[in-house]
C-alpha positions as CSV (number, residue, x, y, z in Angstrom):
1,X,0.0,0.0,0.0
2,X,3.1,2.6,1.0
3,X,4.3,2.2,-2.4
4,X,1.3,2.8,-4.2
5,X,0.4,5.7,-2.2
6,X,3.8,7.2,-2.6
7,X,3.7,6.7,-6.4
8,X,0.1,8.4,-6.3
9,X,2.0,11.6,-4.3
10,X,4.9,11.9,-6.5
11,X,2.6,11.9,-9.5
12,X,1.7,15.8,-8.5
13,X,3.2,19.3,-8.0
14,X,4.7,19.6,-4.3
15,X,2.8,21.4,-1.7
16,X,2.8,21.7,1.9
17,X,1.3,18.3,3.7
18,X,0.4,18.1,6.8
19,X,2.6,16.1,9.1
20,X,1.9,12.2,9.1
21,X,-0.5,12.6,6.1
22,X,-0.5,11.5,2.7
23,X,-1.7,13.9,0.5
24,X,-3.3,12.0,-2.2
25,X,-5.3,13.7,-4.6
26,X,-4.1,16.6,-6.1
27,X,-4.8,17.8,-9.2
28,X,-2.3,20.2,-11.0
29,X,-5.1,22.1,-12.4
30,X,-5.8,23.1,-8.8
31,X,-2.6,24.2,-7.4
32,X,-2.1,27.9,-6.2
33,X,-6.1,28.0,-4.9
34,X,-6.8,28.9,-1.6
35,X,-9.1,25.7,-0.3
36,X,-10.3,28.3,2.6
37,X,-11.8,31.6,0.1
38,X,-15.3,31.9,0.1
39,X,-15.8,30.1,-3.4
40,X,-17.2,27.2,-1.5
41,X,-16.1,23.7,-0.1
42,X,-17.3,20.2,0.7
43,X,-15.6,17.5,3.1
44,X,-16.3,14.0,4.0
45,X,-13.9,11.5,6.7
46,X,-14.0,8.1,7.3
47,X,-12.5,6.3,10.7
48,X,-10.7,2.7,10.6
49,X,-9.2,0.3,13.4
50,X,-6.7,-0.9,11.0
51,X,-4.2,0.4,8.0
52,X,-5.2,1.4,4.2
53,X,-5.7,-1.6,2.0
54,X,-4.4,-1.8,-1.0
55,X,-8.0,-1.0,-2.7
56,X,-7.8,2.1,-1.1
57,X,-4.9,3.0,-3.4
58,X,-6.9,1.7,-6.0
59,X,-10.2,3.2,-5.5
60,X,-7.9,6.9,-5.0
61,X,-6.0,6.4,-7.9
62,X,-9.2,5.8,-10.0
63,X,-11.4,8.4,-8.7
64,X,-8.4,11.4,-9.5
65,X,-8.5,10.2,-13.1
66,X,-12.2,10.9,-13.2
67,X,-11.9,13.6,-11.4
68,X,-8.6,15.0,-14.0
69,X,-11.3,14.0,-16.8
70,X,-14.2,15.7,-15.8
71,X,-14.2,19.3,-17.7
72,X,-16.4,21.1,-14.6
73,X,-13.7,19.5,-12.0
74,X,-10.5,19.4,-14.1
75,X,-9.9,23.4,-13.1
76,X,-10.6,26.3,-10.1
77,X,-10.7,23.8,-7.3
78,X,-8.5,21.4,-4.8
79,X,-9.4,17.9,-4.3
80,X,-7.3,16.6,-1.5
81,X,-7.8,13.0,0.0
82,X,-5.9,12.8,3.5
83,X,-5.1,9.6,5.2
84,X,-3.3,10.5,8.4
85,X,-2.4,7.9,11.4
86,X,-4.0,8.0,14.4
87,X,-3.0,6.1,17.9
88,X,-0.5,6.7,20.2
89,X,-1.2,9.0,23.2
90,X,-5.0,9.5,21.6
91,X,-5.9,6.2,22.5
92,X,-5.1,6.0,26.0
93,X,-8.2,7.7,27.4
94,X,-11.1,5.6,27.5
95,X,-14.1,6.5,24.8
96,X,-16.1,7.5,27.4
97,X,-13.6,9.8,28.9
98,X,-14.0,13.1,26.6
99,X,-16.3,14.1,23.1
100,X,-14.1,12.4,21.2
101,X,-15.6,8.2,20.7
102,X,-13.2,6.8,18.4
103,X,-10.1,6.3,20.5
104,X,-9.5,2.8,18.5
105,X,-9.3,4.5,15.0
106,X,-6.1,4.2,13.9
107,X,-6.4,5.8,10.6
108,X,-8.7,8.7,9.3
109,X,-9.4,9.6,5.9
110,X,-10.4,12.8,4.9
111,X,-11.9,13.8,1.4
112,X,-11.7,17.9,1.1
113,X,-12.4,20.3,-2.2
114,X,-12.4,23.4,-1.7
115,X,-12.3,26.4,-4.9
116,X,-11.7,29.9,-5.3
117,X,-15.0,32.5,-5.3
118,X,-14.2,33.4,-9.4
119,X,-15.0,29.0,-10.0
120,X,-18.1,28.8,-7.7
121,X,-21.2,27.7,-9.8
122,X,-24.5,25.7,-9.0
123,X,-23.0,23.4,-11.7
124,X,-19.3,23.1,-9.8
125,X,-20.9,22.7,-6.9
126,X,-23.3,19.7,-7.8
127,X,-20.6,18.2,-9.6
128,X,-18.3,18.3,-6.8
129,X,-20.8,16.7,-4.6
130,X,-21.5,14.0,-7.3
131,X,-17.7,13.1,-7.8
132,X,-17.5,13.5,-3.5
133,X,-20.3,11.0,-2.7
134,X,-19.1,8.1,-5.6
135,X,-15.7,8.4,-4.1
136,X,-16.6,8.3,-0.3
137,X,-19.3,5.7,-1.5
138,X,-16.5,3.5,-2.8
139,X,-14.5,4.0,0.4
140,X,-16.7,3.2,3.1
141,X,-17.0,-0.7,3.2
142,X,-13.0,-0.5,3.5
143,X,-13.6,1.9,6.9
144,X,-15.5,0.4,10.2
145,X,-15.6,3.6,12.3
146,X,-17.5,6.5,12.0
147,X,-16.4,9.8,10.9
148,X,-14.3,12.6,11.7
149,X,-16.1,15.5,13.7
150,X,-14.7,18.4,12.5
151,X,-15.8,17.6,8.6
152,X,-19.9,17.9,9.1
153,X,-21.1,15.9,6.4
154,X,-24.6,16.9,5.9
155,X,-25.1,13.5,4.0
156,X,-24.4,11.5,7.0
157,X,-28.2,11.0,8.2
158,X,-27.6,9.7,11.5
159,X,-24.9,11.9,12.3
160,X,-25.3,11.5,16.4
161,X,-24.2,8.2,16.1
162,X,-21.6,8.5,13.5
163,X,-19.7,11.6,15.0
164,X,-20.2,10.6,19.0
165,X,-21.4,7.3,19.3
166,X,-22.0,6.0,23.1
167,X,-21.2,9.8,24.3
168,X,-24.1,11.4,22.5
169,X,-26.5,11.0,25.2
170,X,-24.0,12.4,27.8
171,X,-23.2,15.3,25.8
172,X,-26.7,16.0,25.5
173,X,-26.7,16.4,29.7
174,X,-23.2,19.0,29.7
175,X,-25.5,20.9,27.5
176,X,-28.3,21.0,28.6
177,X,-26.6,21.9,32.0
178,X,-24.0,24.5,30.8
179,X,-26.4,25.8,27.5
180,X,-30.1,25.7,28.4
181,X,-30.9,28.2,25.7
182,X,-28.6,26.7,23.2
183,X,-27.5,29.8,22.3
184,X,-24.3,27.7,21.0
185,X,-25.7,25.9,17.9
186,X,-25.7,25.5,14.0
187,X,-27.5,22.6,11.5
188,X,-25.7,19.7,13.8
189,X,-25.1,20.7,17.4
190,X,-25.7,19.2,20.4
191,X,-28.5,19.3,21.5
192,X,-30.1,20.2,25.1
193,X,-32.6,17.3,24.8
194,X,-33.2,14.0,23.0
């Protein structure tokens, strides 16, 4: 898997990569755009307890080429696929102990585009979602965990589960008790009641 994934990073331009990350789908079209400018962005994460298959590769290596070879996604954005290791010092605490439920994931997988205001069109935007949800589609049955909480996916339907698991329900009590007028909210907060 190393290799493949290293052969799929050399194949585009340099750029800055987070430590312990693999940045894996780049397109050269895209380098030089700010993934953070107002033009827009979509993101999607997926949890495992064990290491990148090889179809993992596979399924990343075929998706950019679609992506390169579709004329809406092929310029003004950045498609980045992240798989960073997790572990270590993380997974010490027990799940119950904080927010955070996936202590055994040992790998996350993050699917980011993000594009530049001057690129952002109801047609971009629909077929970035279309070319997002194939790819995380074809992911998934190689990830048993849920996702990554900071990436709100607002495809995930039963997102309590998927981002907190088990500490949902206690959540729900520190904010009820510390928020009563959940004045802190947005689409997928916490919220002061079940």
């Amino acid at each position: 898997v190393t290799s493949q994934l290293d052969a799929l990073v050399d194949s585009v331009p340099d750029r800055p990569v987070q430590a312990a990350s693999v940045s894996a789908v780049n397109t050269p079209a895209c380098q030089g755009s700010d993934p953070l400018s107002p033009g827009g962005s979509h993101r999607k994460s997926l949890l495992a307890s064990t290491p990148p298959t090889t179809e993992i590769a596979d399924i990343a290596l075929d998706w950019r080429a679609a992506r390169t070879l579709d004329p809406v996604l092929a310029t003004g954005g950045t498609a980045t696929m992240l798989i960073s290791r997790w572990g270590g010092a993380m997974a010490e605490p027990a799940p119950s102990d904080t927010a955070w439920v996936h202590r055994d994931a040992r790998i996350v997988t993050q699917i980011y585009e993000g594009w530049p205001t001057n690129s952002a069109s109801k047609a971009r935007d629909a077929a970035v979602l279309r070319w997002m949800r194939g790819f995380h589609g074809e992911l998934r049955p190689h990830y048993d965990l849920g996702a990554y909480q900071g990436y709100w996916d607002p495809d995930v339907v039963n997102w309590a589960e998927v981002y907190y698991g088990d500490n949902f329900n206690g959540l729900v009590t520190v904010k009820s008790a510390y928020d009563p007028g959940n004045f802190f909210r947005f689409q997928r907060s916490i919220p002061t009641s079940i």
